[in-house]
C-alpha positions as CSV (number, residue, x, y, z in Angstrom):
1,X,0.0,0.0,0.0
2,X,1.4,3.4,-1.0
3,X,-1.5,5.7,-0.3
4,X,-1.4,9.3,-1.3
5,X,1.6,11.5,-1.2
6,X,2.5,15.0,-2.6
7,X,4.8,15.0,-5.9
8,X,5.8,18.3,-8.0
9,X,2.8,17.5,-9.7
10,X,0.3,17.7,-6.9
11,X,-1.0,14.7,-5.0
12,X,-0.9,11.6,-6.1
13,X,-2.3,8.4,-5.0
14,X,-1.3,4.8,-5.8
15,X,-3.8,2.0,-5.2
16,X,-4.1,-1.6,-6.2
17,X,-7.4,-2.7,-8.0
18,X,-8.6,-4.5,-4.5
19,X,-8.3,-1.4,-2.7
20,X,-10.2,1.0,-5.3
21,X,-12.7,-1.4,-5.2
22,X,-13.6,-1.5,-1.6
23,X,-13.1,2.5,-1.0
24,X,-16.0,2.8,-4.0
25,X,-18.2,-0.3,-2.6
26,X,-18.0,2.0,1.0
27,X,-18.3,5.1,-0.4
28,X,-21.6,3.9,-2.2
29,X,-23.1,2.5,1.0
30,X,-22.8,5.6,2.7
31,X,-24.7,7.3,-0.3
32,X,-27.0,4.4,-0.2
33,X,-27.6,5.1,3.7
34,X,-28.1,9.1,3.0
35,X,-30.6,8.4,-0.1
36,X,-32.5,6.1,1.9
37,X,-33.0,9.2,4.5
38,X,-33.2,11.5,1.6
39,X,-35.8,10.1,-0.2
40,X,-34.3,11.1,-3.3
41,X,-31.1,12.0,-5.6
42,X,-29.1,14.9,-5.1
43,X,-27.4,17.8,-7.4
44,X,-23.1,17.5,-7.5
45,X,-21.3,19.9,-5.9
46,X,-20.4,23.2,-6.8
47,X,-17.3,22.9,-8.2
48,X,-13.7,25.3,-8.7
49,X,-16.7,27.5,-11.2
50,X,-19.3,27.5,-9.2
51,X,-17.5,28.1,-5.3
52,X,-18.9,27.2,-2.7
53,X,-16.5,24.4,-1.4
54,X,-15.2,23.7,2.0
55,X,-11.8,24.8,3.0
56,X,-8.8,22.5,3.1
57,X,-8.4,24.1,7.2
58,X,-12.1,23.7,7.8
59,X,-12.2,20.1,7.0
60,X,-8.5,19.6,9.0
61,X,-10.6,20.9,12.3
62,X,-13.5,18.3,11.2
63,X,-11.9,15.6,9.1
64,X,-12.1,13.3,12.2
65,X,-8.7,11.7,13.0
66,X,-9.4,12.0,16.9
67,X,-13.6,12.6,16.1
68,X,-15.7,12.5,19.9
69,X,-17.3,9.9,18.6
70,X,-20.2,11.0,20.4
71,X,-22.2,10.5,23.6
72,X,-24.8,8.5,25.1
73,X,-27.6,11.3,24.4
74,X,-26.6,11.5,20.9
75,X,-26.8,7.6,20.5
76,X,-30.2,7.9,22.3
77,X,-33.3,6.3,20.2
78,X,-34.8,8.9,17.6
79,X,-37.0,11.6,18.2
80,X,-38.9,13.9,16.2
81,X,-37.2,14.2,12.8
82,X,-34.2,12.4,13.9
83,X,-33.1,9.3,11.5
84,X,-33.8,5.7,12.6
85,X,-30.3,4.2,11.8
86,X,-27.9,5.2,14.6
87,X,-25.1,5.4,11.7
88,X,-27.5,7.9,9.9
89,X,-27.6,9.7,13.1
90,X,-23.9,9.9,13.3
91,X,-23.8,11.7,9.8
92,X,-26.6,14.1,11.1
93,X,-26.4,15.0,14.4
94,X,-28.6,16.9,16.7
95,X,-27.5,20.7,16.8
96,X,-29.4,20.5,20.3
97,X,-28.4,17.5,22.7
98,X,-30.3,19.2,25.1
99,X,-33.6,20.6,23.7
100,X,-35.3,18.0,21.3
101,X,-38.2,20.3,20.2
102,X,-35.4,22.7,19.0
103,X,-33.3,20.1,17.8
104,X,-36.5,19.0,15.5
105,X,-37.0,22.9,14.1
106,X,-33.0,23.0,13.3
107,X,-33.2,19.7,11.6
108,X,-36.4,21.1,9.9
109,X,-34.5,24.0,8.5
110,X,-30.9,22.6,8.0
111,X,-30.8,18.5,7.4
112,X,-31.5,19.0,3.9
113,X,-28.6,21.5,3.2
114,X,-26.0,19.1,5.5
115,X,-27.1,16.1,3.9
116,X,-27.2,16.9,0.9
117,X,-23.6,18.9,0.8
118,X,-22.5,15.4,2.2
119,X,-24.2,13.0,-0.8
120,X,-22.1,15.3,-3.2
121,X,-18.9,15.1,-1.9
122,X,-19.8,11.0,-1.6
123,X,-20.5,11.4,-5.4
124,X,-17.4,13.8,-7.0
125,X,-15.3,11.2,-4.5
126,X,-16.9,8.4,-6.3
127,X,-16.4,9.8,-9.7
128,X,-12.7,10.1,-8.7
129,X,-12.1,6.3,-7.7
130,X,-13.6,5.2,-10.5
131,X,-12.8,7.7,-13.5
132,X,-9.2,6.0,-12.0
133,X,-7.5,4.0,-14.6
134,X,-4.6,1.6,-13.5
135,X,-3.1,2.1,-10.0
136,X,-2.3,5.1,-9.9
137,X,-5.0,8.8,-9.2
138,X,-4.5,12.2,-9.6
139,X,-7.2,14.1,-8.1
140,X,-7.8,17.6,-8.2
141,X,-7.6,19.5,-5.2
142,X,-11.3,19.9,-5.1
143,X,-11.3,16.0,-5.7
144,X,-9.0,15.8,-3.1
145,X,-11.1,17.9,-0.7
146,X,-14.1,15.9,-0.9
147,X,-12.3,12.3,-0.8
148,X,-11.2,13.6,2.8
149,X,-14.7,14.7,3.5
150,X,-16.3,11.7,2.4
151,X,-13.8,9.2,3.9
152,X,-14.5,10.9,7.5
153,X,-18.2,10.2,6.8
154,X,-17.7,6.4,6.0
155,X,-15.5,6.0,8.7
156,X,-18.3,7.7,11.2
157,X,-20.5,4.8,9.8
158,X,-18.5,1.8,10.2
159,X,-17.7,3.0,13.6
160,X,-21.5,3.2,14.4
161,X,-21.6,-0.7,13.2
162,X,-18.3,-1.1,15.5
163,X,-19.7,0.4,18.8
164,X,-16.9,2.8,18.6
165,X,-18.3,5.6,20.8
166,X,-15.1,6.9,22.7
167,X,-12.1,8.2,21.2
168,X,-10.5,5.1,23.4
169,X,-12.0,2.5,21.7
170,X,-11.1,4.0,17.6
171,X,-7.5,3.9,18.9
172,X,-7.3,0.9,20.4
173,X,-9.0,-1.3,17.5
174,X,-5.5,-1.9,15.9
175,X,-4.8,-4.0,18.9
176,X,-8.1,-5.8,19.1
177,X,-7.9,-6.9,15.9
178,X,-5.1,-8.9,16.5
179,X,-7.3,-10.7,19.2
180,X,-10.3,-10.7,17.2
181,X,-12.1,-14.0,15.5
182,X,-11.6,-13.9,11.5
183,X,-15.2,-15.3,11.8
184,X,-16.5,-13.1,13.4
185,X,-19.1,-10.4,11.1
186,X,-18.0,-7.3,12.2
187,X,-13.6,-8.1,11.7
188,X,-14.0,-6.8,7.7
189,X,-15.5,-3.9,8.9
190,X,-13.0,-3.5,11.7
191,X,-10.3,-4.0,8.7
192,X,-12.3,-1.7,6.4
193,X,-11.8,1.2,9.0
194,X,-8.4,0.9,9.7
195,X,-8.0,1.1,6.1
196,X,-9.9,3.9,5.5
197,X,-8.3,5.6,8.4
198,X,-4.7,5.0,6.9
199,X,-6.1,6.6,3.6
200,X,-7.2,9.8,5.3
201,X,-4.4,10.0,6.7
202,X,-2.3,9.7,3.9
203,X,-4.4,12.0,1.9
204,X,-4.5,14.5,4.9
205,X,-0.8,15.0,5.2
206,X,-0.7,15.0,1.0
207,X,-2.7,18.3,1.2
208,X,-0.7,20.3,3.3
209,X,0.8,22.9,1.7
């Protein structure tokens, strides 16, 4: 694995067919999970023509690499407005742990705008992996950009299906794993986000000026 790295040319990324393969399958199943909530497909993302796209320093302070991977009343079951899949709930999360009616009204007026910002990032990063031809991609920086995004979103999902809810237990899966039965359903997924944490990472430190 070579991951992403910064050449003369920009960044470049160099991945082998098995690995392109999985970070699409994920990346579609978090579209899939924001569809299902959406009830329907969204427009792409302004792109380098149209502005409107996050900062490489915003997403730094959000891409996740030490995410609270939240509490016990934002695991709590759904209220009014709030998704039924606790994964979904990690992507869109109350703006008001503490009030639900006004949690419901912010949700009201904002979930569309968040969720669909986040389905088209999912998508141009999607595009990227697979407009990819051999092992090797060279994303814009706008590609870039939302390939970070999106990869903090899957990675919030398979740590929904992992029960990691403490910063503790996303560091420490490395060394479960090692103690952890091949057999057992939730190891790929324990494997998937270790790999799609090493990709962010790589990607991360690619950007930096």
């Amino acid at each position: 694995m070579t991951g992403f790295r910064r050449t003369r040319k920009g960044v470049v990324g160099s991945f082998s067919e098995p690995e392109r393969d999985l970070l699409v399958h994920l990346l579609q199943q978090t579209i899939g999970l924001l569809e299902a909530e959406a009830g329907a497909p969204t427009p792409e993302v302004r792109g380098e023509d149209g502005g409107d796209v996050d900062s490489f320093e915003a997403i730094m302070r959000n891409a996740g690499f030490d995410e609270d991977f939240g509490d016990a009343t934002a695991r709590s079951a759904p209220g009014p407005g709030r998704p039924a899949d606790p994964a979904v709930r990690r992507l869109l999360p109350d703006a008001h742990h503490d009030d639900p009616e006004l949690a419901a009204e912010f949700r009201r007026l904002t979930g569309d705008a968040v969720r669909d910002r986040k389905l088209a990032h999912l998508r141009r990063a999607v595009g990227l992996v697979e407009g990819t031809s051999g092992s090797t991609m060279y994303p814009t920086e706008e590609q870039a950009v939302s390939l970070l995004v999106s990869l903090t979103d899957v990675r919030l999902v398979l740590a929904e299906r992992l029960d990691l809810h403490t910063d503790e237990a996303a560091e420490s899966l490395s060394d479960r794993l090692g103690e952890t039965d091949p057999d057992d359903p939730r190891f790929p997924l324990a494997l998937a986000y270790e790999f799609l944490t090493w990709v962010q990472e790589t990607l991360a430190v690619a950007l930096q000026p």
